[in-house]
C-alpha positions as CSV (number, residue, x, y, z in Angstrom):
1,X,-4.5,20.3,99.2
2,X,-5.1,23.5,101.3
3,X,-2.3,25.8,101.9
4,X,-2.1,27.9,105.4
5,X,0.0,31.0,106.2
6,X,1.5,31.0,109.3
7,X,3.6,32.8,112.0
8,X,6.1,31.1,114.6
9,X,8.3,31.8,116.7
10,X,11.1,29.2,117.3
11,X,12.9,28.0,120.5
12,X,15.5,30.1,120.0
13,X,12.8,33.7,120.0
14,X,13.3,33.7,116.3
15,X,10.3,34.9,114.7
16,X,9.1,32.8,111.3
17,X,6.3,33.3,109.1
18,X,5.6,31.5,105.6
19,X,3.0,28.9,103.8
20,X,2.4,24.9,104.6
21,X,0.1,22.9,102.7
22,X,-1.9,20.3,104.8
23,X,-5.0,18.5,104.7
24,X,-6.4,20.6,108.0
25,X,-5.7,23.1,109.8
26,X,-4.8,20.3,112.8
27,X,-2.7,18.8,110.5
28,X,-0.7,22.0,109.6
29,X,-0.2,23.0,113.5
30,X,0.9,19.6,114.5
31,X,3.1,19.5,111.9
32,X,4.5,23.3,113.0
33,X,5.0,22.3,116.7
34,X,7.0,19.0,115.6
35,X,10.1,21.3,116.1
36,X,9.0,22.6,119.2
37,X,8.1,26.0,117.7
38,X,5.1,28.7,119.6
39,X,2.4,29.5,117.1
40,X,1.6,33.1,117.1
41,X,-1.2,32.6,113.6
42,X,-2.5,29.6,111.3
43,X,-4.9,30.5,108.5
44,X,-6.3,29.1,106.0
45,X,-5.5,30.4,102.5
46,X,-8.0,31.2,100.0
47,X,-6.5,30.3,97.0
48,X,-10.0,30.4,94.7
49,X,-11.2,34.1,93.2
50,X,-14.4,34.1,94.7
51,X,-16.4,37.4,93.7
52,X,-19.8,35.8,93.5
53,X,-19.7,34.8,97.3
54,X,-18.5,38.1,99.2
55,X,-20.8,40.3,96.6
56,X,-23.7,38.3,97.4
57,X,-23.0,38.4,101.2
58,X,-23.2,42.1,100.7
59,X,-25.9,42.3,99.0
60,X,-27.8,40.4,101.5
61,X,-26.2,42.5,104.6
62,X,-27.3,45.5,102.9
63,X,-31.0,44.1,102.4
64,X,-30.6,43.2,106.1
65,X,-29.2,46.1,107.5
66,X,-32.5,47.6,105.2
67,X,-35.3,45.6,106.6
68,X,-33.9,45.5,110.6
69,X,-32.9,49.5,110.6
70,X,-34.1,51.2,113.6
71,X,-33.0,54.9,114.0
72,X,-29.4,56.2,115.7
73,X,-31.4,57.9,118.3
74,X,-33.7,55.0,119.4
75,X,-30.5,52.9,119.9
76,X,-28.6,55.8,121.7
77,X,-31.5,56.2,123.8
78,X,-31.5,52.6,124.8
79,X,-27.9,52.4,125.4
80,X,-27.7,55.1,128.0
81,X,-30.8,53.8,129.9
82,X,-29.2,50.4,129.5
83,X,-26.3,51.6,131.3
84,X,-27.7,53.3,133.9
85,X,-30.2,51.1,134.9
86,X,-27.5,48.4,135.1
87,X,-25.0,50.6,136.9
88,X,-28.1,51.0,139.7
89,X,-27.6,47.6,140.3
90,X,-30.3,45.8,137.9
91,X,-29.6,42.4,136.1
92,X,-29.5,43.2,132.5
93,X,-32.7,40.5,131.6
94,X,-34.8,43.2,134.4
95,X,-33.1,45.9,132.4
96,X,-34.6,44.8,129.0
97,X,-37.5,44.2,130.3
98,X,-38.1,47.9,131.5
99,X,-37.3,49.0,128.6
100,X,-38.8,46.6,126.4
101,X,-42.1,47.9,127.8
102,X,-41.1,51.7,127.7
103,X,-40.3,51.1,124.3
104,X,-42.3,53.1,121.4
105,X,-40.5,51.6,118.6
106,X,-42.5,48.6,117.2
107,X,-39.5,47.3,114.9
108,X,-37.1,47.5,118.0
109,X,-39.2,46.7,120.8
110,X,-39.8,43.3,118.8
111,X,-35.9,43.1,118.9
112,X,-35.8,43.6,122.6
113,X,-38.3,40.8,123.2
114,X,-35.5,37.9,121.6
115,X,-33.1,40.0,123.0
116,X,-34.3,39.3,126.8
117,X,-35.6,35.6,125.9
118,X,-32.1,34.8,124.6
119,X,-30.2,36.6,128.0
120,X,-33.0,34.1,129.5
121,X,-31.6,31.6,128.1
122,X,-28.4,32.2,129.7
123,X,-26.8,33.4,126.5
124,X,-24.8,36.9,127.3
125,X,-25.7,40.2,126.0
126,X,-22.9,40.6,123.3
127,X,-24.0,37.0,122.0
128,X,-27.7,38.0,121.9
129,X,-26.8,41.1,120.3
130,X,-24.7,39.3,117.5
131,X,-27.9,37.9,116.3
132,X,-29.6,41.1,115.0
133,X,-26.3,42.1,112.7
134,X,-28.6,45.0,111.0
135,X,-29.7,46.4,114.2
136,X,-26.5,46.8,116.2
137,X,-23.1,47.0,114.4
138,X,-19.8,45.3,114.9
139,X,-18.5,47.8,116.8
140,X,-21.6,48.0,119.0
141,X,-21.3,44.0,119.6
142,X,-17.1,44.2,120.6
143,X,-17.6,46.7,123.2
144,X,-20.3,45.0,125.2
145,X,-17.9,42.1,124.4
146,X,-14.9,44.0,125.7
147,X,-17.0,45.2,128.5
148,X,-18.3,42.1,129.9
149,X,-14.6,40.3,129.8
150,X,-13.5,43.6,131.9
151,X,-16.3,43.9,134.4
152,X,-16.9,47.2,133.6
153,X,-20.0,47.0,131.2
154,X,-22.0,49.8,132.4
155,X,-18.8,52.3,131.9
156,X,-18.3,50.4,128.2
157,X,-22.2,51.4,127.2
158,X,-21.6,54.5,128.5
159,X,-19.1,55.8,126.5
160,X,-20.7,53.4,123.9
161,X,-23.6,56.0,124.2
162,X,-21.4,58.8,124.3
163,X,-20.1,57.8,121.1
164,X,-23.1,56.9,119.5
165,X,-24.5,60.7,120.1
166,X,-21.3,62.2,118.9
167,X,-22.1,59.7,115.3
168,X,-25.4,61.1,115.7
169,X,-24.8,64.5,115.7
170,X,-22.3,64.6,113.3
171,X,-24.4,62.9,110.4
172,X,-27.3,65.3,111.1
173,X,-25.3,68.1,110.6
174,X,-24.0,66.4,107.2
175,X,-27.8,65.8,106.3
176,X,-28.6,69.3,107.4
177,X,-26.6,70.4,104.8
178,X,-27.3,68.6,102.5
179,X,-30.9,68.8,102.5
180,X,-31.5,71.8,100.7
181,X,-29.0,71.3,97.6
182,X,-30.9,67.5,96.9
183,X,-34.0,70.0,97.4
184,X,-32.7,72.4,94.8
185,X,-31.4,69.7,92.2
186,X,-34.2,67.7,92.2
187,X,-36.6,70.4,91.9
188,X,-34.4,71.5,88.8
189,X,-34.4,67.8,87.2
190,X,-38.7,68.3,87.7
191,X,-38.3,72.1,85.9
192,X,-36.2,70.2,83.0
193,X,-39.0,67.5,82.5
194,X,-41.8,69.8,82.2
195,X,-39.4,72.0,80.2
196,X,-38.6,69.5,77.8
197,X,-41.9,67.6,77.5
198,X,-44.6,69.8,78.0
199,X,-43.5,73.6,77.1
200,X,-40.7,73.3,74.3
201,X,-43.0,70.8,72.2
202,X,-45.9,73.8,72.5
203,X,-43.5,76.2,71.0
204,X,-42.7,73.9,68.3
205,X,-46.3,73.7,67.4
206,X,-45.8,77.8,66.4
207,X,-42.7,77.9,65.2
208,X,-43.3,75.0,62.7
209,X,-47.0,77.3,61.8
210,X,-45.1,79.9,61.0
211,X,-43.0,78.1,58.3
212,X,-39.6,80.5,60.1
213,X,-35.9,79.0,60.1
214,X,-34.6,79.0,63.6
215,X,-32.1,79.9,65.0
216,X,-29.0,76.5,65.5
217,X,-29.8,76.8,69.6
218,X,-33.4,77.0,69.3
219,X,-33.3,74.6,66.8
220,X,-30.8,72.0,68.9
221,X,-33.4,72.8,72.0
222,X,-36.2,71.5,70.3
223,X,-35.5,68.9,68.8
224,X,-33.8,67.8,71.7
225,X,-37.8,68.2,73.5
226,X,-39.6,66.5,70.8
227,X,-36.4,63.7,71.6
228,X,-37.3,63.6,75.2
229,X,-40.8,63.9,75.0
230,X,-40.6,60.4,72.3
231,X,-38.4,58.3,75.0
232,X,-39.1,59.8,78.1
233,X,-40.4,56.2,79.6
234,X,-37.2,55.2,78.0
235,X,-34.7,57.9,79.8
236,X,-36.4,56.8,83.2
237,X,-35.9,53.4,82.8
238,X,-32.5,53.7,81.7
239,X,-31.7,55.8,84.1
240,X,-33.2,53.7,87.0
241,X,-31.1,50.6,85.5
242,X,-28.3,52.6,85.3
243,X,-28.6,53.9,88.9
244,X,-29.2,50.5,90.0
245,X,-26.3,49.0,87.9
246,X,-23.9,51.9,89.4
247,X,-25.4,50.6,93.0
248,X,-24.9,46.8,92.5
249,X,-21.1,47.4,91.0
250,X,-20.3,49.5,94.4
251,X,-21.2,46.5,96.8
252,X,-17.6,44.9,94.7
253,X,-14.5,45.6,96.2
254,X,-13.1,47.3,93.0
255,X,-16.4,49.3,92.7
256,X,-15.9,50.6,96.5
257,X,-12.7,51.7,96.1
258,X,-13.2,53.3,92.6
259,X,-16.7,55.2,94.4
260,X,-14.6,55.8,97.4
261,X,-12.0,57.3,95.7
262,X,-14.0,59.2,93.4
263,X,-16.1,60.8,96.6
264,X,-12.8,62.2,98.5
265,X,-11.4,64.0,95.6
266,X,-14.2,66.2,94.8
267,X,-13.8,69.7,96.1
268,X,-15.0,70.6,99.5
269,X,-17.1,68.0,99.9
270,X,-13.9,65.1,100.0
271,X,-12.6,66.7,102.6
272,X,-16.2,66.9,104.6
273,X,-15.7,63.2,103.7
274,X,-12.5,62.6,104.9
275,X,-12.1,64.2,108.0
276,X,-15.3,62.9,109.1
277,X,-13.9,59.5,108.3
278,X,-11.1,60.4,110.7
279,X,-13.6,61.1,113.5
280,X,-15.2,58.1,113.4
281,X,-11.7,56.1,113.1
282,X,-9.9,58.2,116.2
283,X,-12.8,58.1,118.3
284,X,-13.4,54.0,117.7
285,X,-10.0,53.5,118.2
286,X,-9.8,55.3,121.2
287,X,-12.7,53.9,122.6
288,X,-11.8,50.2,121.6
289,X,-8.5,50.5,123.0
290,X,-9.6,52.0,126.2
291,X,-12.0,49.4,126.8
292,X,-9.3,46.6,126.9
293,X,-9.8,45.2,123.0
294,X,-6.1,44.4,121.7
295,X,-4.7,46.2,119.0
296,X,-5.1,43.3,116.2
297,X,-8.4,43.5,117.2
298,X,-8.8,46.9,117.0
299,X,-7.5,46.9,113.8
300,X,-9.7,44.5,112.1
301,X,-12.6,46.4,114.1
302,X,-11.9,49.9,112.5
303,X,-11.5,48.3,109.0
304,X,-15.4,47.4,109.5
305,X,-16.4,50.7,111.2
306,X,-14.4,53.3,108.3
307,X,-17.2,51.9,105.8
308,X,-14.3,53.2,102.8
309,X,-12.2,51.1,100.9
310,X,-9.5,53.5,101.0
311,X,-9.3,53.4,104.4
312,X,-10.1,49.7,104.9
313,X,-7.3,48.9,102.1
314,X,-4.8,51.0,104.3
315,X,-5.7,49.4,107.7
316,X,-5.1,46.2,106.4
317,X,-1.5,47.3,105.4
318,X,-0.9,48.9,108.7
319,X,-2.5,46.0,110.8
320,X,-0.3,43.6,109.0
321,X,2.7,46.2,110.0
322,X,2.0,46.1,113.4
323,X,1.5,42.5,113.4
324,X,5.2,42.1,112.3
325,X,6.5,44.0,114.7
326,X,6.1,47.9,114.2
327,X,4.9,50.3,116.2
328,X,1.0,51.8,115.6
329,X,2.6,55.3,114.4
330,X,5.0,53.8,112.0
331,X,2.5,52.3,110.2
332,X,-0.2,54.6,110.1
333,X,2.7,56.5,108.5
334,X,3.7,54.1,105.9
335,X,0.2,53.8,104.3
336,X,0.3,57.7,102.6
337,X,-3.2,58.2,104.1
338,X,-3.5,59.2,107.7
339,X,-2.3,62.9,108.6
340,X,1.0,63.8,110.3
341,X,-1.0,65.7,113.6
342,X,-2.8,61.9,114.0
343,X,0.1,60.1,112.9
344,X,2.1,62.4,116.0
345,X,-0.6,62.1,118.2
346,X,-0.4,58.0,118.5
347,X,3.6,58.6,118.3
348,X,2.8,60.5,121.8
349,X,0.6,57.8,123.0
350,X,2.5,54.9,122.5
351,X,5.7,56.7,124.6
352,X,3.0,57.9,126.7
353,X,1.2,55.3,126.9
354,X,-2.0,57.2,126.7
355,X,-2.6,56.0,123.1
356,X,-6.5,55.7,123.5
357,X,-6.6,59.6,125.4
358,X,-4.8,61.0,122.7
359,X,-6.6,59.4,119.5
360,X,-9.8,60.6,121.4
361,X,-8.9,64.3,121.3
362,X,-7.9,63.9,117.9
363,X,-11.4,62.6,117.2
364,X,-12.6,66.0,118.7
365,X,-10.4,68.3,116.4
366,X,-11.6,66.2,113.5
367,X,-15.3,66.8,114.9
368,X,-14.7,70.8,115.3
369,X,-13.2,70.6,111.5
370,X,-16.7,68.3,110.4
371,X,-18.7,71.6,111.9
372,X,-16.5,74.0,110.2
373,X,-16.7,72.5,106.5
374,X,-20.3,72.0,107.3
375,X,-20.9,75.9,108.1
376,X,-18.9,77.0,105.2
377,X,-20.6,74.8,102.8
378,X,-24.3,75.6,104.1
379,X,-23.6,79.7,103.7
380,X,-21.8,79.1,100.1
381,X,-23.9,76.5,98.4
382,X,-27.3,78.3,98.7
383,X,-26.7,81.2,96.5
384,X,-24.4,78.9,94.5
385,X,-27.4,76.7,93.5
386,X,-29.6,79.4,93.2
387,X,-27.4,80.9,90.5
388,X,-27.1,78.0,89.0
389,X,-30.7,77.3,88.8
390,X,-31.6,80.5,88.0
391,X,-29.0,80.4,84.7
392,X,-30.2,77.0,83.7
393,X,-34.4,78.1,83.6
394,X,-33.0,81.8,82.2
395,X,-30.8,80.1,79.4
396,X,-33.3,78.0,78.2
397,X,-35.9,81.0,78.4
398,X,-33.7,82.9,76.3
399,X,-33.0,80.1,73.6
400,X,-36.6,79.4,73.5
401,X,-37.9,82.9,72.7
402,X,-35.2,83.7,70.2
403,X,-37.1,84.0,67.6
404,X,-39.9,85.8,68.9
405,X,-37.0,88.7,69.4
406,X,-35.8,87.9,66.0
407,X,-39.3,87.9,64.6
408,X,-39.8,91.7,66.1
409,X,-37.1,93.1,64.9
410,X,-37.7,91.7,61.2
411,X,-41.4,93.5,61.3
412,X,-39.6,96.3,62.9
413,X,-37.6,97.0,59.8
């Protein structure tokens, strides 16, 4: 029989929670209100370990988001036009159609065509949007959502926009920097190849003429060539399973968290990672609960938008928190993640009541720190990598002519 958690709240204010077991969930809430008690939550229980199910709907979200993904500007773009062409006073099926015809995107403009036939229909737009989950994210879908319950729509995809350009600008500047050290690595893993395959085997060819004992590096080197050169169909292949192994375990909730631990605590670049994550999670929330959305809401929203399991792990603790009773700071501060100024700042804002405000500008100061790690890290790791290459090609130079120098000096004597 399934078993549903629950929480109540009696005649007498008192406020209940626990498990029933029922044959529906219709069942378990008549049986709840016999006594005359207000239900505040009925769910279902899953009492089943189901990995195959949520790893497969993963997988399959990921290949969707894949296939459907149309870039961050294109859908900035369209945003703001959408929201000014409906704050001039055009119907949002006239809206899309403008812009379906202005559009230059084939992938999107396709998009914009269901779009408008479903708003035709007499479907809304957040419904039509819901349909085309690897195009516009859950986050994109509950504003319009929260904007059309408020009346304010156009204001909603305006900041929406606003948002959207602020995400946009903030993950160039990460791939910005970026660029060049994936640039430099892989152009070292190429130098390796041809090192290993191709130039150390030739040198073995003399050394092995000359009938010389080697020195244990050189030695070590080559064999470690002919090794490569043998199994290098091998090394790739492994090494693509492997990847793709490492890939498939990360779409599990224990591989997240173990890859999302593992990110933040490297040096420099966790905290690029973190404090970007903070971005993101003040300036949704603010947004979200500026717009109307309710705080549970918000909550389950954010766990979605932080893409971390860290983070998603500790905004389920706080949500549940909050749910039983305590305030937003209290339990931002109980999970051991979120910093003290944040943590202060939504103190302020809930005896304010400016909670939204507040979590906004905290957005921007974890924005200005995002540029700041970026800027440090684009003047330090270019020299660092070109040391770094320039040891790895000059060490194995060195190893690989060894002998030669040893060679020299025994004719020299």
């Amino acid at each position: 029989m399934p078993i549903f958690s629950y929480i109540i709240r009696t005649q007498d204010g008192v406020r209940k929670e626990g498990e029933i077991e029922a044959n529906n969930r219709n069942e378990a809430a008549e049986e709840l209100r016999s006594d005359k008690n207000i239900i505040i939550k009925l769910a279902q229980k899953d009492t089943s370990f189901d990995f195959l199910g949520p790893f497969l709907d993963r997988l399959q979200y990921q290949i969707t988001r894949f296939r459907n993904r149309v870039p961050l500007s294109t859908l900035v773009f369209f945003t703001r036009q959408l929201s000014t062409m409906f704050s001039a006073g055009l119907t949002i099926e006239r809206a899309l159609y403008f812009l379906k015809s202005e559009e230059k995107n084939k992938k999107f403009k396709k998009y914009l065509k269901i779009i408008e036939e479903n708003i035709r229909k007499g479907l809304l737009l957040s419904d039509a949007l819901e349909r085309h989950p690897g195009v516009f994210s859950n986050l994109y879908i509950s504003l319009v959502r929260a904007g059309e319950v408020s009346g304010q729509l156009s204001q909603t995809l305006e900041e929406l926009a606003q948002y959207l350009e602020t995400v946009e600008d903030t993950q160039r500047k990460i791939k910005s920097a970026m660029y060049y050290p994936v640039f430099i690595i892989g152009f070292l893993f190429v130098m390796l190849i041809v090192t290993f395959t191709v130039i150390i085997p030739q040198f073995s060819a003399v050394y092995e003429s000359l009938n010389a004992e080697l020195p244990l590096y050189t030695q070590i080197l080559i064999n470690t060539g002919d090794w490569f050169q043998k199994n290098i169909l091998s090394v790739l292949f492994l090494s693509f399973l492997g990847l793709g192994g490492i890939w498939l375990v990360t779409l599990t909730d224990a591989g997240r968290l173990i890859k999302d631990r593992f990110f933040m605590r490297i040096p420099i670049f966790g905290k690029l990672i973190l404090q970007g994550i903070l971005s993101k999670f003040c300036k949704t929330m603010g947004i979200l609960l500026g717009s109307g959305v309710m705080v549970m809401d918000t909550m389950k929203l954010l766990e979605k938008v932080v893409e971390n399991r860290v983070f998603e792990l500790a905004i389920q603790k706080a949500g549940k928190e909050i749910e039983n009773g305590t305030s937003i700071s209290v339990a931002f501060r109980d999970t051991g993640i979120f910093p003290p100024i944040m943590i202060q700042l939504v103190s302020t804002g809930e005896e304010t009541g400016e909670i939204d405000n507040l979590v906004l500008k905290a957005s921007d100061f974890y924005t200005k720190q995002v540029n700041a790690i970026v800027d440090r890290l684009t003047s330090i790791i270019e020299p660092a990598l070109i040391i770094l290459v320039g040891a790895v090609i000059g060490l194995i130079v060195i190893v690989t002519y060894l002998p030669i120098f040893q060679f020299g000096n025994a004719l020299a004597n």
